[in-house]
C-alpha positions as CSV (number, residue, x, y, z in Angstrom):
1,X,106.0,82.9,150.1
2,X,102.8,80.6,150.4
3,X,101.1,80.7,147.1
4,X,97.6,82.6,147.1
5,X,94.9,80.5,147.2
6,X,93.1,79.8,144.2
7,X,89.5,81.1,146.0
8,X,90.8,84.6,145.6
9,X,91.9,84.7,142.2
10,X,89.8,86.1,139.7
11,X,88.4,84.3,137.5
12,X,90.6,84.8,134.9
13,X,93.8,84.5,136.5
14,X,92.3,81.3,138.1
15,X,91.7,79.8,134.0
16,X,95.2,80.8,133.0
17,X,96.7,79.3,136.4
18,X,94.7,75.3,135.4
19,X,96.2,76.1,131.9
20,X,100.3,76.4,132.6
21,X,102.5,74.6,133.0
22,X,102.5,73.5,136.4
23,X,101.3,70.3,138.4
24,X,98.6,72.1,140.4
25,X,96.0,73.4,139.9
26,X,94.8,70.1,138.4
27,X,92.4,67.9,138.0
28,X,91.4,68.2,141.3
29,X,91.8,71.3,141.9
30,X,89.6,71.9,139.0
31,X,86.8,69.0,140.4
32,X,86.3,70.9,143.8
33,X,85.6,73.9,141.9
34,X,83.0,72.6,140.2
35,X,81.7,71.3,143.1
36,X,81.5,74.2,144.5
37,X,80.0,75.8,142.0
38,X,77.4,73.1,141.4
39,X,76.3,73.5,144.9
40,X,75.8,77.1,144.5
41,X,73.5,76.3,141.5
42,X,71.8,73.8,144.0
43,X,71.2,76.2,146.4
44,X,70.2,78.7,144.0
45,X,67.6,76.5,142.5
46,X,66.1,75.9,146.2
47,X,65.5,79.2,146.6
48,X,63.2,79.9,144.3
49,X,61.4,76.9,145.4
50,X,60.6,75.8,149.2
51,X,64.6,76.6,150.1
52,X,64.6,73.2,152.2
53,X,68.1,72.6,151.2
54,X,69.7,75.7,150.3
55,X,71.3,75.6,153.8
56,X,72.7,72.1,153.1
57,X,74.2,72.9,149.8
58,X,75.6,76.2,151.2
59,X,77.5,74.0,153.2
60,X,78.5,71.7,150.8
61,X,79.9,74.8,149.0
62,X,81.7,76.0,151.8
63,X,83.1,72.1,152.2
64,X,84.1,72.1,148.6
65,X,86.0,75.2,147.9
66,X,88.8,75.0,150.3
67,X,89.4,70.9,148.7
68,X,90.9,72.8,145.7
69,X,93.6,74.2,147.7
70,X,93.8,71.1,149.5
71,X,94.4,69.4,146.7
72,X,97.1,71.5,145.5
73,X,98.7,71.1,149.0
74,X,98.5,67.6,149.0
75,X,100.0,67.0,145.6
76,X,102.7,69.2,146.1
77,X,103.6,67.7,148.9
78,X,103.2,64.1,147.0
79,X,106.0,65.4,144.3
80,X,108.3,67.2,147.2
81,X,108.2,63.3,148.7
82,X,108.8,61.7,145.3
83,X,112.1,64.0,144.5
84,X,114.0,63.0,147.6
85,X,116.9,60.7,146.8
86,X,115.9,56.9,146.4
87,X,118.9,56.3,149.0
88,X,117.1,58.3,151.8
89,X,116.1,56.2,154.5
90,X,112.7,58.2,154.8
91,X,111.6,58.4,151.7
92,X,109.5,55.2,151.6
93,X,107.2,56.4,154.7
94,X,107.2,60.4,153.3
95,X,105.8,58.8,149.8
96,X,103.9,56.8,151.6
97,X,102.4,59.6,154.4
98,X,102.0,62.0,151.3
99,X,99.8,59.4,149.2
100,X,97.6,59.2,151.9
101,X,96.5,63.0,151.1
102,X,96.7,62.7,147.7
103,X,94.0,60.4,148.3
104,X,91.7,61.6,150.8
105,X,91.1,65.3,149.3
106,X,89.8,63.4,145.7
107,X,87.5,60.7,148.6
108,X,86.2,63.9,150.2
109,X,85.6,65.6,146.8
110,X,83.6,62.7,145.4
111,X,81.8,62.6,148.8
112,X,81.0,66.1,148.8
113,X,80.3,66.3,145.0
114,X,77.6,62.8,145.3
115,X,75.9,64.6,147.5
116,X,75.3,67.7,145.4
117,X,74.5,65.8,142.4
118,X,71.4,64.1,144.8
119,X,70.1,67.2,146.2
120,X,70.3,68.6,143.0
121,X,68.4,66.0,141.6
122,X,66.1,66.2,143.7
123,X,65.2,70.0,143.0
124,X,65.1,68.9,139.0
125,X,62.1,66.5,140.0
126,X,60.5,68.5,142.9
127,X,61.5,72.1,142.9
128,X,60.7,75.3,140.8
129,X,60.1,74.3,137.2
130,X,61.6,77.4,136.2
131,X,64.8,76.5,137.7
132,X,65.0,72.8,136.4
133,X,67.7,73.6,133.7
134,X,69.9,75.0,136.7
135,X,69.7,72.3,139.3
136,X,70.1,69.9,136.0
137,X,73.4,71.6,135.4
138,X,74.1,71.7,139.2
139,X,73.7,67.5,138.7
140,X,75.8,66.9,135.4
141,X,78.3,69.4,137.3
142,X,78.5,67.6,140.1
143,X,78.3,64.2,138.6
144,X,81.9,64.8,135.9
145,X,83.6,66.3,139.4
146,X,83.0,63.1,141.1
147,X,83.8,61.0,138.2
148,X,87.2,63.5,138.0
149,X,87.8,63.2,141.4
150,X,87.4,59.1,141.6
151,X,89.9,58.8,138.7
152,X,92.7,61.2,140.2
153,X,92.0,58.9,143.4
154,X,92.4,55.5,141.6
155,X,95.7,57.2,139.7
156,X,97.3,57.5,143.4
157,X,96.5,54.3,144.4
158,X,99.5,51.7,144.7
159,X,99.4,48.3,146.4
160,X,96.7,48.5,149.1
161,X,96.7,51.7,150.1
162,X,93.7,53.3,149.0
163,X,91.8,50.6,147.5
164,X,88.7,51.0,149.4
165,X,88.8,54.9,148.9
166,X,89.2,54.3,145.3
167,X,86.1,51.7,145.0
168,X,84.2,54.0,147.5
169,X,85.1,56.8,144.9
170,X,83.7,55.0,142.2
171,X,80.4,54.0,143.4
172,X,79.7,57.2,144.0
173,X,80.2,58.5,140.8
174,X,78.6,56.4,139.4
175,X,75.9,56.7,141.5
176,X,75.8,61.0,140.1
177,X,75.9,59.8,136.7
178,X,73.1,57.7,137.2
179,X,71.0,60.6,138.5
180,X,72.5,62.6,135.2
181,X,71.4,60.1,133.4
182,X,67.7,60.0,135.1
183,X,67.1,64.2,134.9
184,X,68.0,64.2,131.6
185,X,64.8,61.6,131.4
186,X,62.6,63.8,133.5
């Protein structure tokens, strides 16, 4: 039986499910959450001003969301690979095949989660002054779930594979935590 996504838990059962004892949810899990939820704030925010981007960040919700499953999924499938016996003569390419997810769900998480944190930003500076302290939230959000999802990256990179995900990763975290950094000047 498939496990139930972690979009339809409640929110409690969704807390105690990051808290036991199991692999995923994770940290990545966790990140696309946030983003998600971060995006919501973003597009909250624009509505009360001139709602130019509300539509974007509704889709950048609807992007991030499903990444939490997908993280799940890809780890999973990560450790599955790992447990085969070291003698199996496909081991090497599952690890390998199933490293390349493990990768690509925290890339698109960053992705998605810079570009929350920007329009977000934005909204602090430009939009309703009465929701600055939300789209400010909707940035520092953003900004820790692509610093979380650029460190889970750079934890499954090995050898090659990866690298320029990983630095990609980066740069755009740090890239969020420079706009933190800036609304929390404004």
């Amino acid at each position: 039986m498939a496990e139930p996504s972690l979009l339809d838990l409640t929110v409690r059962e969704l807390l105690d499910s990051v808290a036991a004892r199991t692999p995923a949810p994770g940290g990545g899990g966790v990140a696309a959450i946030v983003t998600a939820m971060a995006a919501g704030l973003t597009a909250m925010a624009a509505r009360f001003g001139d709602g130019a981007v509300a539509g974007r960040a509704d889709e950048l919700r609807a992007t991030a969301a499903p990444l939490a499953d997908a993280d799940a999924a890809a780890y999973g499938a990560f450790l599955e690979a790992t447990r085969l016996p070291r003698d199996d003569p496909g081991r090497a390419e599952a690890v390998a095949r199933t490293r390349t997810e493990t990768i690509a769900v925290p890339a698109r998480i960053a992705d998605v989660a810079a570009e929350v944190a920007g329009l977000a930003a934005d909204l602090v500076l430009n939009g309703n002054p009465h929701l600055r302290g939300d789209a400010a939230a909707a940035v520092h959000l953003a900004a820790a779930a692509a610093a979380t999802a650029a460190e889970l990256l750079a934890a499954n990179v090995k050898g090659e594979q990866g690298v320029a995900e990983r630095d990609r990763a980066r740069e755009l975290a740090e890239a969020a935590r420079v706009l933190a950094a800036q609304v929390d000047l404004s």
